[in-house]
ZARO-839013 format. One record per residue: residue number from 0; z, x, y of N, C-alpha, C in turn. Coordinates in nm, 3 decimals. Example, Ala and Ser with C-alpha at 12.3 -4.5 7.8 and 13.67 -1.06 7.14 Angstrom:
REM residues 2
NODE, num, nup, neast, nnorth, caup, caeast, canorth, cup, ceast, cnorth
NODE, 0, 0.780, 1.319, -0.569, 0.780, 1.230, -0.450, 0.780, 1.320, -0.330 .
NODE, 1, 0.708, 1.285, -0.225, 0.714, 1.367, -0.106, 0.787, 1.290, 0.003 .
This chain:
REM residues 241
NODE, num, nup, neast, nnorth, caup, caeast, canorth, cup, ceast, cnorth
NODE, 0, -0.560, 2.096, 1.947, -0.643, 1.998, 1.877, -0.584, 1.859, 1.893 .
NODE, 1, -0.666, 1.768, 1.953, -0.642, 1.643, 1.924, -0.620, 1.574, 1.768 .
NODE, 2, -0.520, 1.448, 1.803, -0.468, 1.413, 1.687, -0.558, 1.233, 1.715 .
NODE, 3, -0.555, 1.221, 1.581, -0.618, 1.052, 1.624, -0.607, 0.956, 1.549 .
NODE, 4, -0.560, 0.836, 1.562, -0.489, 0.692, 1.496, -0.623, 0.661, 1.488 .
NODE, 5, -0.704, 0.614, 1.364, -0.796, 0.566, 1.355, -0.766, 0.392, 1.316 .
NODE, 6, -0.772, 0.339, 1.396, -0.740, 0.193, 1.385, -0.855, 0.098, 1.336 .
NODE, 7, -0.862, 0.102, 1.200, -0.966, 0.056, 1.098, -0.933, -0.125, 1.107 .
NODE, 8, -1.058, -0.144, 1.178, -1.006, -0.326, 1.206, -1.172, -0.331, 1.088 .
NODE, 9, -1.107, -0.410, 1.006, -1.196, -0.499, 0.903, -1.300, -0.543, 0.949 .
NODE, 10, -1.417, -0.523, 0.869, -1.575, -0.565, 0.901, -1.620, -0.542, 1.038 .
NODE, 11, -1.587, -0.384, 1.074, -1.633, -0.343, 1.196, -1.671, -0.206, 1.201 .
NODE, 12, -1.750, -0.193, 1.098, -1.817, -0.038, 1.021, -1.701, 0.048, 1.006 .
NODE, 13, -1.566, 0.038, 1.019, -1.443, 0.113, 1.023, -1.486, 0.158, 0.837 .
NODE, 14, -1.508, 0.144, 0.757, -1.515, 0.214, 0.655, -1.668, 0.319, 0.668 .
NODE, 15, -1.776, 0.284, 0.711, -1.887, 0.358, 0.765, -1.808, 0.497, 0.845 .
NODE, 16, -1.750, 0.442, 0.980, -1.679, 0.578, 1.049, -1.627, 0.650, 0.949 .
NODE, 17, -1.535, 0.598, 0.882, -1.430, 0.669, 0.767, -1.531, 0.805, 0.703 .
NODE, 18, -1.622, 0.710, 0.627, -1.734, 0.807, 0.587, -1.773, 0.916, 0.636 .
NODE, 19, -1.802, 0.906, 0.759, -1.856, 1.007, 0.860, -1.690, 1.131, 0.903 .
NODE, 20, -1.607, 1.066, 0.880, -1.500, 1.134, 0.896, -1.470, 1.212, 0.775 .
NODE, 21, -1.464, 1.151, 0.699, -1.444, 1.272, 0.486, -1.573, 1.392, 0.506 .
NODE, 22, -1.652, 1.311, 0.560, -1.761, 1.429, 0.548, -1.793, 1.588, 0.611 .
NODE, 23, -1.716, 1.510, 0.729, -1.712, 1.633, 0.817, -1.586, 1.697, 0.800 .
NODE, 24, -1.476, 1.664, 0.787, -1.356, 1.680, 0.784, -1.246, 1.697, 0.657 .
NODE, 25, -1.249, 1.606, 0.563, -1.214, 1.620, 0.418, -1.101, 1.609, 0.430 .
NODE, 26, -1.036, 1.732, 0.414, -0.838, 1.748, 0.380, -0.784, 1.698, 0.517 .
NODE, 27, -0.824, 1.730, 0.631, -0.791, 1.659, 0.765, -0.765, 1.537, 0.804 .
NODE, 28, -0.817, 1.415, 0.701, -0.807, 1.281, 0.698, -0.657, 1.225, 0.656 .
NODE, 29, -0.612, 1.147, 0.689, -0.511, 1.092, 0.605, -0.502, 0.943, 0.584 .
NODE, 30, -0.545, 0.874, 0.489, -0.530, 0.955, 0.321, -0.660, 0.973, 0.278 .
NODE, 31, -0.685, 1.065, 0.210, -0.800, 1.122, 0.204, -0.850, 1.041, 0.081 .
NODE, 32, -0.953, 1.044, 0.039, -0.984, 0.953, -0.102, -0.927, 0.935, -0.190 .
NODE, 33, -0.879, 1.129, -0.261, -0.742, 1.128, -0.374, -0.636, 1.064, -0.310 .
NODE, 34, -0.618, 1.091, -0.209, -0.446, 1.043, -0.164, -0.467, 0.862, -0.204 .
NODE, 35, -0.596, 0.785, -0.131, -0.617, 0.655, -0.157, -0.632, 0.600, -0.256 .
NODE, 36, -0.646, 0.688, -0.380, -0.706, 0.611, -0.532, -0.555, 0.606, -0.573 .
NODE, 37, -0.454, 0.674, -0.517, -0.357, 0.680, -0.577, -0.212, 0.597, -0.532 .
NODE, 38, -0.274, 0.498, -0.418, -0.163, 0.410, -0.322, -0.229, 0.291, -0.414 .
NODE, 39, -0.139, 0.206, -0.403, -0.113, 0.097, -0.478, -0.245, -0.029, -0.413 .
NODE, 40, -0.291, -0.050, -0.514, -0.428, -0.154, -0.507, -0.587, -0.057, -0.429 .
NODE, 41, -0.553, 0.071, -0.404, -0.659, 0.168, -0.353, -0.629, 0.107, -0.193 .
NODE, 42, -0.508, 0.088, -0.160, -0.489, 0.014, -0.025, -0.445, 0.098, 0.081 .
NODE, 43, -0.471, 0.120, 0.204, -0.387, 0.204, 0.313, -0.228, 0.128, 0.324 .
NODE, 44, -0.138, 0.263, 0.334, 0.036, 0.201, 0.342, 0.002, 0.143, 0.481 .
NODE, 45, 0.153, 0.026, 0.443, 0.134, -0.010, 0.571, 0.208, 0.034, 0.660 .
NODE, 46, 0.253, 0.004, 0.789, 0.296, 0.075, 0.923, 0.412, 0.121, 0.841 .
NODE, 47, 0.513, 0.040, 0.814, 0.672, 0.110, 0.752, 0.653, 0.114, 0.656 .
NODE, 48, 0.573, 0.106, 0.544, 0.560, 0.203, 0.464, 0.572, 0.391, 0.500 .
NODE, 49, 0.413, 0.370, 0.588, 0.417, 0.510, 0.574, 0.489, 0.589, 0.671 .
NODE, 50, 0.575, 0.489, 0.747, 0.683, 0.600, 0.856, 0.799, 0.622, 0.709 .
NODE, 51, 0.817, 0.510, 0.661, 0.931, 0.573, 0.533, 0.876, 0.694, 0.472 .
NODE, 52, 0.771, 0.706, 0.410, 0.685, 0.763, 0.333, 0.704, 0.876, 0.402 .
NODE, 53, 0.708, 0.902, 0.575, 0.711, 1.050, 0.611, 0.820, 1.076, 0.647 .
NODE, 54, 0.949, 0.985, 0.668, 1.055, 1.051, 0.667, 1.113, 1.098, 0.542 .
NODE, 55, 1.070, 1.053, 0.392, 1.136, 1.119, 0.312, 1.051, 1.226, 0.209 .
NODE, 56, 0.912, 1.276, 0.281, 0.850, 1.420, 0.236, 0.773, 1.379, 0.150 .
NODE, 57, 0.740, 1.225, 0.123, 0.596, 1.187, 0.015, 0.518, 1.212, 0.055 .
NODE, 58, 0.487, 1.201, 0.219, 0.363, 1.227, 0.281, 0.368, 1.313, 0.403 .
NODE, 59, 0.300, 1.427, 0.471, 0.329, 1.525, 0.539, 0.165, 1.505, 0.608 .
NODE, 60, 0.213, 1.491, 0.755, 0.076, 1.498, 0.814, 0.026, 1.618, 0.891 .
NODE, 61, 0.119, 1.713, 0.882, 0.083, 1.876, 0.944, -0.039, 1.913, 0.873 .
NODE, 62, -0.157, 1.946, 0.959, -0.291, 1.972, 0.954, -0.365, 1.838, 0.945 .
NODE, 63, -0.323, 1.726, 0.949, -0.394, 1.613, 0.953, -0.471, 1.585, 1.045 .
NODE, 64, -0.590, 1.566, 1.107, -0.600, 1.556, 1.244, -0.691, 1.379, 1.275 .
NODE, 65, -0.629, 1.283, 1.202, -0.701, 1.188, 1.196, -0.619, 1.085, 1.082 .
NODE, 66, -0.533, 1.008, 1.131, -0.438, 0.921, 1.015, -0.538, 0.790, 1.036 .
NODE, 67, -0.618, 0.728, 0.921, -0.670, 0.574, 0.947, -0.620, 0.461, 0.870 .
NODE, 68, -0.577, 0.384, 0.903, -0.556, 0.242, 0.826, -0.540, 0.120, 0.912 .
NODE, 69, -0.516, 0.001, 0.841, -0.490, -0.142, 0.903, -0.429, -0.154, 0.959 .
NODE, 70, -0.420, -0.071, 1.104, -0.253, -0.061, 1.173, -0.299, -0.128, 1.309 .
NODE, 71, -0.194, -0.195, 1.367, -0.193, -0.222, 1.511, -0.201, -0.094, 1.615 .
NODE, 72, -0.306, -0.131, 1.741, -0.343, -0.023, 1.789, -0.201, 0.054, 1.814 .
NODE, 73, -0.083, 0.000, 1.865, 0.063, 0.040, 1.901, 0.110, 0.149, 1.818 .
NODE, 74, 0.077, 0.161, 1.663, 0.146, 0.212, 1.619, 0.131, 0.349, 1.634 .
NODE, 75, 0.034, 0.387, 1.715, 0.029, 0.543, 1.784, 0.138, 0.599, 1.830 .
NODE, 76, 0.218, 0.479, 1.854, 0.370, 0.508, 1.967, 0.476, 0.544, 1.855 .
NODE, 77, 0.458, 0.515, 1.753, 0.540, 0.511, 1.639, 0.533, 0.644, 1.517 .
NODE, 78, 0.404, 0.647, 1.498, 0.356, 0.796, 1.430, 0.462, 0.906, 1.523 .
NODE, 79, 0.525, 1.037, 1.494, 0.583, 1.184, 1.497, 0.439, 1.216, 1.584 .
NODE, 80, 0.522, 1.266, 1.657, 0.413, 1.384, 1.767, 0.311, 1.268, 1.836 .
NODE, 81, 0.205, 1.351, 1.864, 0.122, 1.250, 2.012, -0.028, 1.242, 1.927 .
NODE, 82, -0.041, 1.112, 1.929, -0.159, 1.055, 1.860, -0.283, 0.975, 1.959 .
NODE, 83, -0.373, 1.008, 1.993, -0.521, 0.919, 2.052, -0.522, 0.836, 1.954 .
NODE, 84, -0.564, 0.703, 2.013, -0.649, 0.598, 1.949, -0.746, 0.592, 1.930 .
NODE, 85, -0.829, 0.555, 1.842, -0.984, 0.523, 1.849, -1.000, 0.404, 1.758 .
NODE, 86, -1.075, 0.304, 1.789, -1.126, 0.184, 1.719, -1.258, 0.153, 1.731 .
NODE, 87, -1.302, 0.055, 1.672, -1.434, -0.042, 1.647, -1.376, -0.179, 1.678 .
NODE, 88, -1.431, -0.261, 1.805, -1.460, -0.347, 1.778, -1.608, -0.415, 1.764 .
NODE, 89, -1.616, -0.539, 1.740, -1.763, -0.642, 1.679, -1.801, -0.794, 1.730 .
NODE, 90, -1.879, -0.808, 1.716, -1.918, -0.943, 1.836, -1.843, -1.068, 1.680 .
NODE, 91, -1.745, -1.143, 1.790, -1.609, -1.179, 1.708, -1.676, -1.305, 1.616 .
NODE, 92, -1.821, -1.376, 1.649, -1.850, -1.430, 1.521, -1.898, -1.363, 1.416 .
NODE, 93, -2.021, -1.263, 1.414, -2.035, -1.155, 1.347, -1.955, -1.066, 1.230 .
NODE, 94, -1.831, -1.106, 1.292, -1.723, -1.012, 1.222, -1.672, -1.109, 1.100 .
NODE, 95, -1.642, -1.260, 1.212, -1.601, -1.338, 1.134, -1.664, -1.372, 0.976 .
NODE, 96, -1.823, -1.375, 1.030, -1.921, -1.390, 0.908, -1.934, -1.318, 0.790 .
NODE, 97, -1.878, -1.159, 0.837, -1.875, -1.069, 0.734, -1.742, -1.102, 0.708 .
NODE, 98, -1.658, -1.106, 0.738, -1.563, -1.127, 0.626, -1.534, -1.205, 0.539 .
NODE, 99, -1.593, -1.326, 0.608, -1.580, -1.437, 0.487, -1.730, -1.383, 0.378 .
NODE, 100, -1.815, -1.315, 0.411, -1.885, -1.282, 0.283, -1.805, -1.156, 0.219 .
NODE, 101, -1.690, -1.043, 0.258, -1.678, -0.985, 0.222, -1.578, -1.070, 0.111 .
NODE, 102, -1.483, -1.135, 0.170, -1.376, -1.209, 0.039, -1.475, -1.313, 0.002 .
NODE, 103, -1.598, -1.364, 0.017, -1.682, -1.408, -0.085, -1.730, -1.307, -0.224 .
NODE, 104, -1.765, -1.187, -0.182, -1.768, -1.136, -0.246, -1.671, -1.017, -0.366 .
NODE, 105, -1.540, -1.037, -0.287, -1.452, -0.955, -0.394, -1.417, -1.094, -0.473 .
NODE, 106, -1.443, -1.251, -0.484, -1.373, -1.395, -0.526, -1.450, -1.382, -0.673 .
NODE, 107, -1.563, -1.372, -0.633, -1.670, -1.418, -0.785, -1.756, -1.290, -0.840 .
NODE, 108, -1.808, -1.287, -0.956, -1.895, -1.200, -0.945, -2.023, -1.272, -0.946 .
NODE, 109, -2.050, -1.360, -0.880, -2.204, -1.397, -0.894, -2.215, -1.391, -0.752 .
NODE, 110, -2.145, -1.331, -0.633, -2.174, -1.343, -0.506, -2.311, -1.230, -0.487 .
NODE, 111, -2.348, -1.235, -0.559, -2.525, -1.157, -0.463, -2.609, -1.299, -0.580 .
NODE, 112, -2.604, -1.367, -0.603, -2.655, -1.486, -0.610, -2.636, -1.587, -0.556 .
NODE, 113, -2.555, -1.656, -0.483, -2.457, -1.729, -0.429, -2.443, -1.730, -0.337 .
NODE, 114, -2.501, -1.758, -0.193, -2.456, -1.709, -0.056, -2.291, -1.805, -0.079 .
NODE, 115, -2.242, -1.750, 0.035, -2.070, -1.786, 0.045, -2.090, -1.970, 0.120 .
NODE, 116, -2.019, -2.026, 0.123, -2.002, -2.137, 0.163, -1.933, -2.145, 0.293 .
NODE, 117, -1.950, -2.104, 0.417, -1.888, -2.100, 0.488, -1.773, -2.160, 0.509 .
NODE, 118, -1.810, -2.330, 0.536, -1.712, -2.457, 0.582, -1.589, -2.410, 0.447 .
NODE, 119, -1.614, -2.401, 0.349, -1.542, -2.412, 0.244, -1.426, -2.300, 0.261 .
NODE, 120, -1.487, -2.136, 0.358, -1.377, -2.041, 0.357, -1.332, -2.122, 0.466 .
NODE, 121, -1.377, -2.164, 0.583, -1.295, -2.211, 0.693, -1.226, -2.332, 0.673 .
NODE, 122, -1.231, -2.345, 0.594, -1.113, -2.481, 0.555, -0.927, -2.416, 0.486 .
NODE, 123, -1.010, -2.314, 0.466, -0.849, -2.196, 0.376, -0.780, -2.169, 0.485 .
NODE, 124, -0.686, -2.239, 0.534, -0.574, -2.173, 0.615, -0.521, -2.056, 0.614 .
NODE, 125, -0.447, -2.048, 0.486, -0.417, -1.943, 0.500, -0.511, -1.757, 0.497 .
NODE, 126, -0.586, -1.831, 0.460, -0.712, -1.684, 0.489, -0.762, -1.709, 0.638 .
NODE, 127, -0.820, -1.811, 0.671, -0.817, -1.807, 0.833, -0.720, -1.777, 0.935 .
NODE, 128, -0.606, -1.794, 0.926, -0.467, -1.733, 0.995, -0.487, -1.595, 0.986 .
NODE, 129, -0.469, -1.554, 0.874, -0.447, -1.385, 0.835, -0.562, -1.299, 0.891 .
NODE, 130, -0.683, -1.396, 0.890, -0.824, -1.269, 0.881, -0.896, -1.309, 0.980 .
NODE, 131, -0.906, -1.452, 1.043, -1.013, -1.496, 1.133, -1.018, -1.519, 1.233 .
NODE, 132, -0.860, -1.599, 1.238, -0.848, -1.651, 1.421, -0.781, -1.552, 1.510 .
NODE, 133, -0.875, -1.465, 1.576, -0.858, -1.406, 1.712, -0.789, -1.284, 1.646 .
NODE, 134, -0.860, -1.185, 1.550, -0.792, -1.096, 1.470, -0.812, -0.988, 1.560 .
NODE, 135, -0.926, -0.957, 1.614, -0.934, -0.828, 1.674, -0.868, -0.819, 1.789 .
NODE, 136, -0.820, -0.935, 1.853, -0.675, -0.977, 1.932, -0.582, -0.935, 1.942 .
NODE, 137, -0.559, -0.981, 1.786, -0.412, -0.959, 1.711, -0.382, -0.798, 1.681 .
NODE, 138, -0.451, -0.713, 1.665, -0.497, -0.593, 1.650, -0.426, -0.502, 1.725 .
NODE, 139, -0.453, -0.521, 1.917, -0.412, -0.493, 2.012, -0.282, -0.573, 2.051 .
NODE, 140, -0.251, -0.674, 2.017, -0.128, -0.767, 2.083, -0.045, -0.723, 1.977 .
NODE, 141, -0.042, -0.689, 1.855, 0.071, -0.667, 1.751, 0.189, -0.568, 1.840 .
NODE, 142, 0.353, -0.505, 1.831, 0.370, -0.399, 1.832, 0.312, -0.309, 1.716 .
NODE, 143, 0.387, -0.193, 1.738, 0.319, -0.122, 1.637, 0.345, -0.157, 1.470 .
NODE, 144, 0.471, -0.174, 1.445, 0.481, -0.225, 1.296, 0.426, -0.341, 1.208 .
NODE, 145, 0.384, -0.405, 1.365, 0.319, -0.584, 1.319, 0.218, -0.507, 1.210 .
NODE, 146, 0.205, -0.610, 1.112, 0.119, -0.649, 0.992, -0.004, -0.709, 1.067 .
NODE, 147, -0.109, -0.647, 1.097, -0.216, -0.741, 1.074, -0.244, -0.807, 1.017 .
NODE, 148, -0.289, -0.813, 0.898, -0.322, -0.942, 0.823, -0.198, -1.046, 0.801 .
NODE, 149, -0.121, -1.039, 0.838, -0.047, -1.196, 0.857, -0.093, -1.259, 0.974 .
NODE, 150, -0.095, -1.387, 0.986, -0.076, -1.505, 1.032, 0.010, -1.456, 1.214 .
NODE, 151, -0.025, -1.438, 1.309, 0.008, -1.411, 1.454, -0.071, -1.515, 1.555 .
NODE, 152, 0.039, -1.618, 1.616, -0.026, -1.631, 1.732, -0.079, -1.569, 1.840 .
NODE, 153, -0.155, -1.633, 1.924, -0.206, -1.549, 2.032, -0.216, -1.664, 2.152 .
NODE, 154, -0.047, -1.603, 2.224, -0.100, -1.696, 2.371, -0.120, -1.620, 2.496 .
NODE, 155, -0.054, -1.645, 2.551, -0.121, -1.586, 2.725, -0.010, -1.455, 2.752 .
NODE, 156, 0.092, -1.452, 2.650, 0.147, -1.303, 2.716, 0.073, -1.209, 2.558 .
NODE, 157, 0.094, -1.265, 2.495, 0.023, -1.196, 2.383, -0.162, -1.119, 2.419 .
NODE, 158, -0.236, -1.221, 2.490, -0.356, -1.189, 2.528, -0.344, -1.065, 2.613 .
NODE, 159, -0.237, -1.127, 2.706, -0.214, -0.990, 2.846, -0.190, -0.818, 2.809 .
NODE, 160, -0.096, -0.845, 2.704, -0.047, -0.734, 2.597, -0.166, -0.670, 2.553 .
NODE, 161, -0.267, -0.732, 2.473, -0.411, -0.682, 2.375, -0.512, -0.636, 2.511 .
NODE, 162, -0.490, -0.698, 2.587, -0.587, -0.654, 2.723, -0.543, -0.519, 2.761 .
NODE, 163, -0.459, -0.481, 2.786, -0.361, -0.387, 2.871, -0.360, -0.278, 2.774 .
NODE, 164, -0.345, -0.298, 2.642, -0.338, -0.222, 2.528, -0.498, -0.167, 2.479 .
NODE, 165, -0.592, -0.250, 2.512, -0.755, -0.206, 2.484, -0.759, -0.138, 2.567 .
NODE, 166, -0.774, -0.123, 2.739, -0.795, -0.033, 2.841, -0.714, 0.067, 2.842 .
NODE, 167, -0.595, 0.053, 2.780, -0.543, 0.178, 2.771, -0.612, 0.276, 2.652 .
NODE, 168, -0.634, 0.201, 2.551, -0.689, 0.288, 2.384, -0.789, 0.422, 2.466 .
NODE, 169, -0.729, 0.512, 2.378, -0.843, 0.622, 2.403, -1.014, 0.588, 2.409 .
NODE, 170, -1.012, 0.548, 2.281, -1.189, 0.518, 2.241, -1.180, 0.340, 2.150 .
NODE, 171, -1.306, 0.293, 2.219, -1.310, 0.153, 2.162, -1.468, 0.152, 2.096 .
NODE, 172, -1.540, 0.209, 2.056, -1.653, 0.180, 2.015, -1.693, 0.042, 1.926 .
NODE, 173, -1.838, -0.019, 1.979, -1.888, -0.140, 1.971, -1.969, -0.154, 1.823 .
NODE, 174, -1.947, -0.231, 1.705, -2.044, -0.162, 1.593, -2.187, -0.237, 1.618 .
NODE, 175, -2.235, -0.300, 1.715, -2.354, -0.346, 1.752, -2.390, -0.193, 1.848 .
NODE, 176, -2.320, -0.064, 1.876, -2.380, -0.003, 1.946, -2.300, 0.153, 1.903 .
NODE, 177, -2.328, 0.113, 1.740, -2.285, 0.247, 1.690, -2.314, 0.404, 1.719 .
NODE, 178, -2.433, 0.388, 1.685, -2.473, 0.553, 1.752, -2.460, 0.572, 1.910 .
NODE, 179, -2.467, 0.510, 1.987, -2.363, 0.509, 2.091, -2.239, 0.612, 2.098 .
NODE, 180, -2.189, 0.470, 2.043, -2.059, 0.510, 2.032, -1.971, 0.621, 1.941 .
NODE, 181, -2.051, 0.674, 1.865, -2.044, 0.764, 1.808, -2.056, 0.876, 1.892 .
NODE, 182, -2.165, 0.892, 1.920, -2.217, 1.004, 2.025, -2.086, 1.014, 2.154 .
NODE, 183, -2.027, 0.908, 2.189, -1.909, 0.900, 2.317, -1.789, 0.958, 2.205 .
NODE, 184, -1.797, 0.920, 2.106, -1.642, 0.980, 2.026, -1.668, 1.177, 2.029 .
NODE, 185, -1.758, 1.194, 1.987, -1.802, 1.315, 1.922, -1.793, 1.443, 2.112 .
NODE, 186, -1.820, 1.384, 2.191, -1.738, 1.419, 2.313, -1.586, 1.375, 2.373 .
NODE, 187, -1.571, 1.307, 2.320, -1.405, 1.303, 2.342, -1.313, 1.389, 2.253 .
NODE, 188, -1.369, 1.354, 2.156, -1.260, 1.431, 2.035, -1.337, 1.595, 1.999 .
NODE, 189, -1.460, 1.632, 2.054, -1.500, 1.748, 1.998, -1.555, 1.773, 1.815 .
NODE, 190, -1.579, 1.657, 1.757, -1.580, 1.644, 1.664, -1.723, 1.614, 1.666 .
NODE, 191, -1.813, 1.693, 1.536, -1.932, 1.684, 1.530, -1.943, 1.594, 1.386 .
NODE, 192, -2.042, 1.451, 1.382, -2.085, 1.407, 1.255, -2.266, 1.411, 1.249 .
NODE, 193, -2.289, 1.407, 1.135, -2.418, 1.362, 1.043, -2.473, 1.232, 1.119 .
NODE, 194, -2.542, 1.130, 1.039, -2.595, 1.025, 1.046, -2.508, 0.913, 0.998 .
NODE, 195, -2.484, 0.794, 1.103, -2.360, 0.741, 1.028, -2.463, 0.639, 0.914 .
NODE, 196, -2.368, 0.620, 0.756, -2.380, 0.557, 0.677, -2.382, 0.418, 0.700 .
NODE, 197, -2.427, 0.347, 0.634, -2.373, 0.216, 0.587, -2.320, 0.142, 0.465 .
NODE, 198, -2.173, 0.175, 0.491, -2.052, 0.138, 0.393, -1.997, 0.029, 0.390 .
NODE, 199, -2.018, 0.003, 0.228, -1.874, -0.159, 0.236, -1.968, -0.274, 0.312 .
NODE, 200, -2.093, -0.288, 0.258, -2.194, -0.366, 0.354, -2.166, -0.512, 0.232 .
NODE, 201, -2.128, -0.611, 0.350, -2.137, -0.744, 0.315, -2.250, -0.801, 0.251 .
NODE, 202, -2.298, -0.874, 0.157, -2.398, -0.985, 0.144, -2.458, -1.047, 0.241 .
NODE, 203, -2.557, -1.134, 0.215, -2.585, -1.161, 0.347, -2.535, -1.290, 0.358 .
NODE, 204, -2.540, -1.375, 0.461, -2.466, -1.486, 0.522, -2.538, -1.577, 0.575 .
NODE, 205, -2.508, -1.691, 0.585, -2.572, -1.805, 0.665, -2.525, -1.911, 0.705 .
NODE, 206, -2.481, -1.927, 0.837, -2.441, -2.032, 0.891, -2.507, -2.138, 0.964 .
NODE, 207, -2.424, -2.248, 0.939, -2.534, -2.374, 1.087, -2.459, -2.387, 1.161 .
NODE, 208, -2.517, -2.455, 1.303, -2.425, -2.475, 1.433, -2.334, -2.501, 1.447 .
NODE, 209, -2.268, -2.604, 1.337, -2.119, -2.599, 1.318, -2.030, -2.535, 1.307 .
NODE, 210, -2.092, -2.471, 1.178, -1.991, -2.351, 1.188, -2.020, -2.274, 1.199 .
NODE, 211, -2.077, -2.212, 1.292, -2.036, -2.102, 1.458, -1.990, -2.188, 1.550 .
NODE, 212, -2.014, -2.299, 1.553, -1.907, -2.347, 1.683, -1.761, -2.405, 1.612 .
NODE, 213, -1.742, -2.382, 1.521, -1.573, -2.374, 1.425, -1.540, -2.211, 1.419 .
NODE, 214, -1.604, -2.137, 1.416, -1.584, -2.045, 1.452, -1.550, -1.975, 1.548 .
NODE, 215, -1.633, -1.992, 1.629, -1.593, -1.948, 1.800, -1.470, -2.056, 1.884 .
NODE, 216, -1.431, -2.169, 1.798, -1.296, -2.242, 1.852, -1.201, -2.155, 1.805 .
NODE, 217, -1.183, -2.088, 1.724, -1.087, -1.973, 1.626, -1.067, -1.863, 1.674 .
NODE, 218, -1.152, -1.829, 1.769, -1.202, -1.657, 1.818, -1.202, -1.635, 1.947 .
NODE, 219, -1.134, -1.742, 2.037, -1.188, -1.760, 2.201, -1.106, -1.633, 2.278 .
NODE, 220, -0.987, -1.563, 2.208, -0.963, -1.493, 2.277, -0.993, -1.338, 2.226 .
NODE, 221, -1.090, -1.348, 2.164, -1.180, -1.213, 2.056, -1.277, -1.227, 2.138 .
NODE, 222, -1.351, -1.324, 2.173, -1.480, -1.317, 2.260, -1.466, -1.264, 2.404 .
NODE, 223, -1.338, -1.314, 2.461, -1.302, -1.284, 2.608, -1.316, -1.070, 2.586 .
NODE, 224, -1.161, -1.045, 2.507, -1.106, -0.918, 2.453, -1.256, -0.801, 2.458 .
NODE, 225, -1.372, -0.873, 2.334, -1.495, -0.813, 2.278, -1.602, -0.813, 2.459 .
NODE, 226, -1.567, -0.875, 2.524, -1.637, -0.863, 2.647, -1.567, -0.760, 2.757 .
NODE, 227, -1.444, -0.753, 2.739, -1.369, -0.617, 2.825, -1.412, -0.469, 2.715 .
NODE, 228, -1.406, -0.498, 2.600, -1.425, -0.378, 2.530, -1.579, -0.311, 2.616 .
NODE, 229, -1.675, -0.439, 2.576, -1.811, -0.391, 2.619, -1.840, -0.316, 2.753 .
NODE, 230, -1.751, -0.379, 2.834, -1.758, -0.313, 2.993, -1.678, -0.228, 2.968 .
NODE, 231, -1.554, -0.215, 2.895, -1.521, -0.048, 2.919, -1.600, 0.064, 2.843 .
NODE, 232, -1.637, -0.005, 2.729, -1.789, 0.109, 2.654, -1.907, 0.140, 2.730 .
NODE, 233, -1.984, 0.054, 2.875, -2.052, 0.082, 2.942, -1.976, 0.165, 3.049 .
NODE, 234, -1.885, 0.161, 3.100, -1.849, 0.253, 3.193, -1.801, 0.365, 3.163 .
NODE, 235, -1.734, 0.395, 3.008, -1.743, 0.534, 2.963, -1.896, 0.577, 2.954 .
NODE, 236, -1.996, 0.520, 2.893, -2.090, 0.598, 2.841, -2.152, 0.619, 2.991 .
NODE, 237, -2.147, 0.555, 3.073, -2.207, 0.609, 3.256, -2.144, 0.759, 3.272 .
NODE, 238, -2.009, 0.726, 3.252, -1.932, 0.829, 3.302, -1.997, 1.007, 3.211 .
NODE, 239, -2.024, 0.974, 3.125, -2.075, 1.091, 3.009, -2.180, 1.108, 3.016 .
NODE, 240, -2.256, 1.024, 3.122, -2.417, 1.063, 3.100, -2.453, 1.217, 3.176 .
């Protein structure tokens, strides 16, 4: 049986998959819902967290067949025994948009009255560092222990790294071409799901030309990255037809 690093990159149906994964699967997940209500803030550990966590018997992944959280794709190399990758990436303004409605919406509770203010999240440094500029990048360029959500540049050996590291990933599925890509996982891994859900769904959003073009100055090497993903998702799904 295949084993698989589910590399849950933010506002890229990665909680939808999740779904589709408890359902079919249950105790096989790690961390499974109980295990998650019970980590600190309902949060996935992070990379050294949970290698501490399994060297000293808090957490045991024998029969697990699917570990997911906020991890750099690398840290497959780092997990005990031999782990596949699988991810989501998302068309990198798209993503951007949902997230700033998603931390629009955990900020206030009047956000389903309220669309989010865009210019106003993109003016927050430090939330744009951590969450916006060139994250699904940063994702693939991290080693394995890197923290995603901190603050990572991204230059030209860093890009080369996230390139080299996507074509290698087992599975990259597109969330503009979910059932797709679903259907390509469910032959790789042998794993049968339902109908995928829609989980953890953002508010809706609205931007003007500005900011998508402040946006896409933030994201230039997410757009390049999100265009190799797409051609390697078309040449797997040829290959499977």
């Amino acid at each position: 049986m295949d084993r698989w690093l589910f590399v849950h990159v933010m506002k890229t149906a990665g909680t939808s998959f999740r779904s589709m994964l408890e359902q079919s699967f249950d105790a096989e997940i790690y961390p499974t819902q109980a295990e998650l209500r019970r980590l600190p803030r309902r949060f996935y550990l992070t990379a050294p967290d949970l290698l501490a966590a399994l060297a000293d018997g808090a957490v045991d992944l024998a029969g697990r067949r699917v570990v997911c959280g906020h991890y750099a794709a690398a840290f497959a190399q780092d997990l005990p025994g031999a782990w596949r990758v699988a991810t989501f990436l998302r068309d990198p303004v798209k993503r951007s948009l949902s997230m700033i409605a998603h931390r629009h919406r955990r900020a206030t509770r009047l956000a389903r009255f309220v669309k989010p203010n865009v210019s106003a999240w993109l003016d927050r440094e430090e939330f744009v560092e951590r969450q916006i500029r060139d994250y699904q990048t940063k994702v693939f360029a991290l080693d394995g222990l890197g923290e995603v959500n901190r603050a990572h540049p991204i230059d030209a050996a860093a890009f080369a790294q996230a390139k080299a590291r996507l074509l290698e990933a087992d599975f990259v599925g597109l969330t503009e071409r979910l059932p797709e890509s679903i259907r390509l996982f469910e032959g790789l891994s042998g794993m049968r799901f339902g109908a995928p859900p829609h989980r953890n769904k953002s508010p809706g959003y609205a931007a003007n030309d500005v900011e998508i073009a402040r946006i896409r100055a933030l994201v230039p090497h997410d757009v390049e990255l999100y265009e190799i993903a797409r051609a390697k998702l078309e040449r797997a799904l040829a290959a499977a037809a």
